[in-house]
C-alpha positions in Angstrom: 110.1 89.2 136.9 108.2 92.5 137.4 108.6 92.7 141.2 112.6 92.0 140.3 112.7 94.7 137.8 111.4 97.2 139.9 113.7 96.6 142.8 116.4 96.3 140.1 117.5 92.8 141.0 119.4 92.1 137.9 120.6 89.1 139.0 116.8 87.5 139.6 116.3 88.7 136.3 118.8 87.3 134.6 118.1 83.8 136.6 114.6 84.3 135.1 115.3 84.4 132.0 117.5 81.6 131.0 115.4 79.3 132.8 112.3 80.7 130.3 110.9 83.8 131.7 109.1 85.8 129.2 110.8 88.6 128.6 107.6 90.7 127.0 104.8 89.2 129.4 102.6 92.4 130.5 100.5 92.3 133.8 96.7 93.6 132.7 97.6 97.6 132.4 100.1 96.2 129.0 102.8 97.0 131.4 106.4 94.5 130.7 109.2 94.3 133.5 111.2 97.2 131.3 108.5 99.6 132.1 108.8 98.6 135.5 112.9 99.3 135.5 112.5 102.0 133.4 110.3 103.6 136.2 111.9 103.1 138.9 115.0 104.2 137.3 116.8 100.7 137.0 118.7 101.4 133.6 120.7 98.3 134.2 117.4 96.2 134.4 116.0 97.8 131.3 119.2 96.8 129.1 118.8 93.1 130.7 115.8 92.8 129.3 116.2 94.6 125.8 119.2 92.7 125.4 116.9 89.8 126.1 114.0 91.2 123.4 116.5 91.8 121.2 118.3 88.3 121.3 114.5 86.3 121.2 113.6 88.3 117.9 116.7 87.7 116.4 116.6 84.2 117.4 113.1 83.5 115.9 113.7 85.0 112.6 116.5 82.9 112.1 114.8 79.7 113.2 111.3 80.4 112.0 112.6 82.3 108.4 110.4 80.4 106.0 107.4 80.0 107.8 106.6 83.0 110.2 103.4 85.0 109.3 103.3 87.9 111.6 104.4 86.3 115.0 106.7 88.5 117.5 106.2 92.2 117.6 105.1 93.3 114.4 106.2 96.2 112.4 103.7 98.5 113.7 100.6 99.2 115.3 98.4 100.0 112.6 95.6 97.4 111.8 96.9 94.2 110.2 94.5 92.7 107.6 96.4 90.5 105.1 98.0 93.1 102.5 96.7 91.2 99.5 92.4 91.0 101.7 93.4 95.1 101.8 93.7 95.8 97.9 91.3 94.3 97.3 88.8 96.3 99.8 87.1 99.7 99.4 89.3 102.5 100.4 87.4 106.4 101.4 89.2 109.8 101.6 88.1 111.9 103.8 89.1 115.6 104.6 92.1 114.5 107.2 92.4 110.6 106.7 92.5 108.0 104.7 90.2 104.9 105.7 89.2 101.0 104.8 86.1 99.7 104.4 86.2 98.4 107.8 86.9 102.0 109.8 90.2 101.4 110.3 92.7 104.5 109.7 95.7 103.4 106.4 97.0 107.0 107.1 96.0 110.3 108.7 96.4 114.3 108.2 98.6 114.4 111.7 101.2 112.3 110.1 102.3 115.3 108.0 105.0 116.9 110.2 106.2 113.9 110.4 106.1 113.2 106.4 107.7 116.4 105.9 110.4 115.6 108.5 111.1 112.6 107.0 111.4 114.2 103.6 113.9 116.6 105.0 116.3 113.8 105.9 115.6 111.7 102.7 116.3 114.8 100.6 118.8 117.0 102.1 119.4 118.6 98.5 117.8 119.4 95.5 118.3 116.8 92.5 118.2 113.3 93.9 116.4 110.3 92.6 114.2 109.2 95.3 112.0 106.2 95.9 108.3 106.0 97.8 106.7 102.7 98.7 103.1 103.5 99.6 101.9 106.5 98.6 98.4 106.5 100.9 97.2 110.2 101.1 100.3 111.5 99.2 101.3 113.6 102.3 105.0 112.5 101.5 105.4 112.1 98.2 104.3 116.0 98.4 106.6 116.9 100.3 109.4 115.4 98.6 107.9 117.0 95.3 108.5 120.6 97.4 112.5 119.4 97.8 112.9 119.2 93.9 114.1 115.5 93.7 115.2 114.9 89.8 113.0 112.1 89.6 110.8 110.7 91.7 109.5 107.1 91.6 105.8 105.6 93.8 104.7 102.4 94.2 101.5 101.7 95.1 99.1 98.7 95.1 96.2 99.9 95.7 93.2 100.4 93.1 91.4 103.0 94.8 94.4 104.9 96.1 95.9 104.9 92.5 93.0 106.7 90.9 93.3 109.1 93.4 97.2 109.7 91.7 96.0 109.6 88.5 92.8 111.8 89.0 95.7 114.4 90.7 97.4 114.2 87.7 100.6 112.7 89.3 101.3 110.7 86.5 102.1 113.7 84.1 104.4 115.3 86.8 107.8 115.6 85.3 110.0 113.4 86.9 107.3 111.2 88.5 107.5 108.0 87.7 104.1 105.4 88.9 104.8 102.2 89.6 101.1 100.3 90.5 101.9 96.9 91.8 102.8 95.2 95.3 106.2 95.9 96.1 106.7 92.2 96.2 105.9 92.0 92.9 107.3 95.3 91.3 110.9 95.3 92.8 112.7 94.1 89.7 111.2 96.8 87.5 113.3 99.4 89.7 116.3 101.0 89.6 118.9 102.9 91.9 118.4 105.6 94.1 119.6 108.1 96.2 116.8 108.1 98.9 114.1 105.5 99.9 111.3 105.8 101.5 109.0 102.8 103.3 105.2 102.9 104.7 103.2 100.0 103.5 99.5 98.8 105.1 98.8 95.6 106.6 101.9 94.3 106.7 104.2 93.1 109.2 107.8 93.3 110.0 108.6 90.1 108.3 107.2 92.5 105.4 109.7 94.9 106.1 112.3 92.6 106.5 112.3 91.3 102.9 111.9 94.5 101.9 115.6 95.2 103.4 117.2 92.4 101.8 116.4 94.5 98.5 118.0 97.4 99.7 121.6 96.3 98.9 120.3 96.3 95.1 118.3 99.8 95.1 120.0 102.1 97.4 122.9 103.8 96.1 126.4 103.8 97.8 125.8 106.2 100.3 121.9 106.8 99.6 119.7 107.1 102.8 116.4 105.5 103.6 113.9 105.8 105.9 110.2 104.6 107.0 107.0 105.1 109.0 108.4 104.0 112.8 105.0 102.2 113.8 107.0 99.7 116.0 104.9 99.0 119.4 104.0 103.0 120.0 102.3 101.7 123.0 105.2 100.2 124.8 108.4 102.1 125.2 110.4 99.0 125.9 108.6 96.8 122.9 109.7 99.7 120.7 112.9 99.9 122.0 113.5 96.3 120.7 112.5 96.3 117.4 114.8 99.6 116.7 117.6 97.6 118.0 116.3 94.3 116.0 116.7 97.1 112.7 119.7 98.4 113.5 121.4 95.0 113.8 119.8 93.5 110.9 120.6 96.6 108.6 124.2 97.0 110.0 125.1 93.6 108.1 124.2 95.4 104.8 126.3 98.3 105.9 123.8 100.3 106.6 124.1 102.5 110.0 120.8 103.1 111.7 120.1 106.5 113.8 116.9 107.2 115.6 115.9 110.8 116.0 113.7 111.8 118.4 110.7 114.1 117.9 107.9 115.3 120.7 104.7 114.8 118.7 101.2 115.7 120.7 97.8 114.2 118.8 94.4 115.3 120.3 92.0 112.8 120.9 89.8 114.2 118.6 92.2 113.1 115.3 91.2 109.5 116.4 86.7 110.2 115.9 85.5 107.6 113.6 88.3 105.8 113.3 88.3 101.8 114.8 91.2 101.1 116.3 94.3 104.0 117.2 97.6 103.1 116.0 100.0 105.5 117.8 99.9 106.4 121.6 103.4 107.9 122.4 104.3 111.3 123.0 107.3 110.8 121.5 108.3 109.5 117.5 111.7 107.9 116.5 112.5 108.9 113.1 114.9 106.1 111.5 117.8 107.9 109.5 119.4 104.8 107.7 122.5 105.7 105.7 124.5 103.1 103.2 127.9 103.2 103.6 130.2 105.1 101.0 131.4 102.5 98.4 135.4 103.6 99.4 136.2 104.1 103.1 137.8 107.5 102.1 134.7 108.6 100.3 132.6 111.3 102.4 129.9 113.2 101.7 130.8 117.1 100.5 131.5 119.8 103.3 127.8 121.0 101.5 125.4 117.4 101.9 126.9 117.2 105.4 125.7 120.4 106.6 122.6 120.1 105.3 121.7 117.0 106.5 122.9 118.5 110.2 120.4 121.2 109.6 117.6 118.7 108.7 118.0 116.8 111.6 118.2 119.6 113.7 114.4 120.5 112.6 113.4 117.0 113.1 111.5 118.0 116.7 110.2 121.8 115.3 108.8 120.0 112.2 106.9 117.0 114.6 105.2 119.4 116.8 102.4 119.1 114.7 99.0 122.0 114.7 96.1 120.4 115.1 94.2 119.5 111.4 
């Protein structure tokens, strides 16, 4: 299928894959038959074979609901030890990361333009109540802090990482609300809110998925929510997939799905002493997921509107991160 998707023969390709071609096979340089379209400039090819993606995760969720643990592509590439093995394991801060007891990376200090991008689209306005699941090094809950939310609520499950939030005093912040718990555990103590945030360790996109199904009950009538966009960073085509695979899912809850694009660059050097690196692009898709108004002639104010254009138009400035 490779050799067909270079030439673009969409046809072959199409042959291939209803009688069982693997869609996401990879030769031994991790490379799939959309890379090899996608190189050689066979757009036609690559949609053949997203479509394809798309359809086969789709498919498996529905037929495997109750019983999959982690199979297909996974939420993201950051080290996947079972989320309950991770609480309960020794977490160390260092000066630009935060990392488990067996050197792999739960967040990092280049992540903040990102954080503070994402911020910007959660919070377009002072005032709103806003939601974090994972708090990690705090990069975002800080930046939401700086965008005045009215209150602000954080999950987090993790022993070690909460004494950090209560040695910082994050506790007696007005409006801060701490919630210590697994999400999984903690979602019927919540409320509503206006803005929600999503960036959980060790988890996979089965993870995530239940987590949607919430979102119908805790994001408001046209509330925005967001999370960390981990999906296969090594493989433009894999990542391509999953967004789609989002998009769909969330567009039954009437929630629309925009990815923005921002041009990140991460030295080398960010990745000493850590095990395994967990993001390779040049390139991060921010996921700007908005609930639908409750009335079809409800909009957002002249006001929200523009300032959510202006956020979003900062989205690449804000991701061209210094080096930390």
């Amino acid at each position: 299928m490779m050799a067909a998707a270079a030439g673009g023969h969409c046809e072959v390709i199409h042959e291939l894959l209803c009688n069982g071609a693997p869609w996401n096979a990879v030769d031994k340089a991790g490379r799939c038959a959309g890379d090899f379209a996608l190189k050689t400039g066979h757009q036609k090819a690559v949609d053949i074979i997203v479509n394809a993606g798309v359809t086969a995760e789709l498919l498996f969720a529905q037929l495997d609901k109750n019983k999959r643990t982690g199979t297909g592509l996974g939420i993201n590439d950051r080290p996947k030890p079972d989320s309950k093995n991770y609480i309960d394991r020794n977490v160390i801060y260092g000066n630009d990361k935060l990392m488990d007891e067996s050197d792999d990376a739960v967040m990092m200090k280049w992540e903040t333009p990102l954080m503070e991008a994402h911020a910007g689209v959660l919070c377009p306005k002072e005032g709103l109540d806003v939601l974090n699941i994972g708090f990690g090094m705090g990069i975002v809950d800080t930046a939401i802090q700086n965008r005045k939310p009215r209150t602000h609520t954080i999950v987090e499950a993790h022993g070690g990482v909460l004494k950090k939030i209560y040695r910082e005093g994050w506790d007696k912040k007005d409006g801060i609300t701490i919630v210590p718990g697994r999400w999984q555990d903690v979602m019927h103590e919540l409320k509503t809110y206006d803005a929600v945030f999503f960036d959980t360790y060790g988890e996979y996109y089965d993870d995530m998925r239940e987590f949607h199904s919430w979102l119908p009950k805790i994001l408001r009538k046209g509330g925005v929510y967001s999370f960390f966009n981990g999906f296969c960073p090594e493989n433009i085509i894999f990542q391509g997939v999953m967004c789609q695979v989002v998009q769909l899912e969330l567009a039954r809850q009437k929630i629309s799905v925009e990815f923005a694009e921002c041009d990140i660059n991460i030295d080398d050097k960010e990745w000493e002493g850590v095990k395994r690196k967990y993001f390779w692009s040049n390139t991060y898709y921010l996921p700007i997921c908005k609930k639908a108004p409750e009335e079809l002639n409800e909009t957002p104010s002249t006001k929200d509107t523009e300032a959510a254009a202006s956020s979003t138009e900062k989205l690449e400035h804000c991701s061209k991160r210094p080096r930390t």
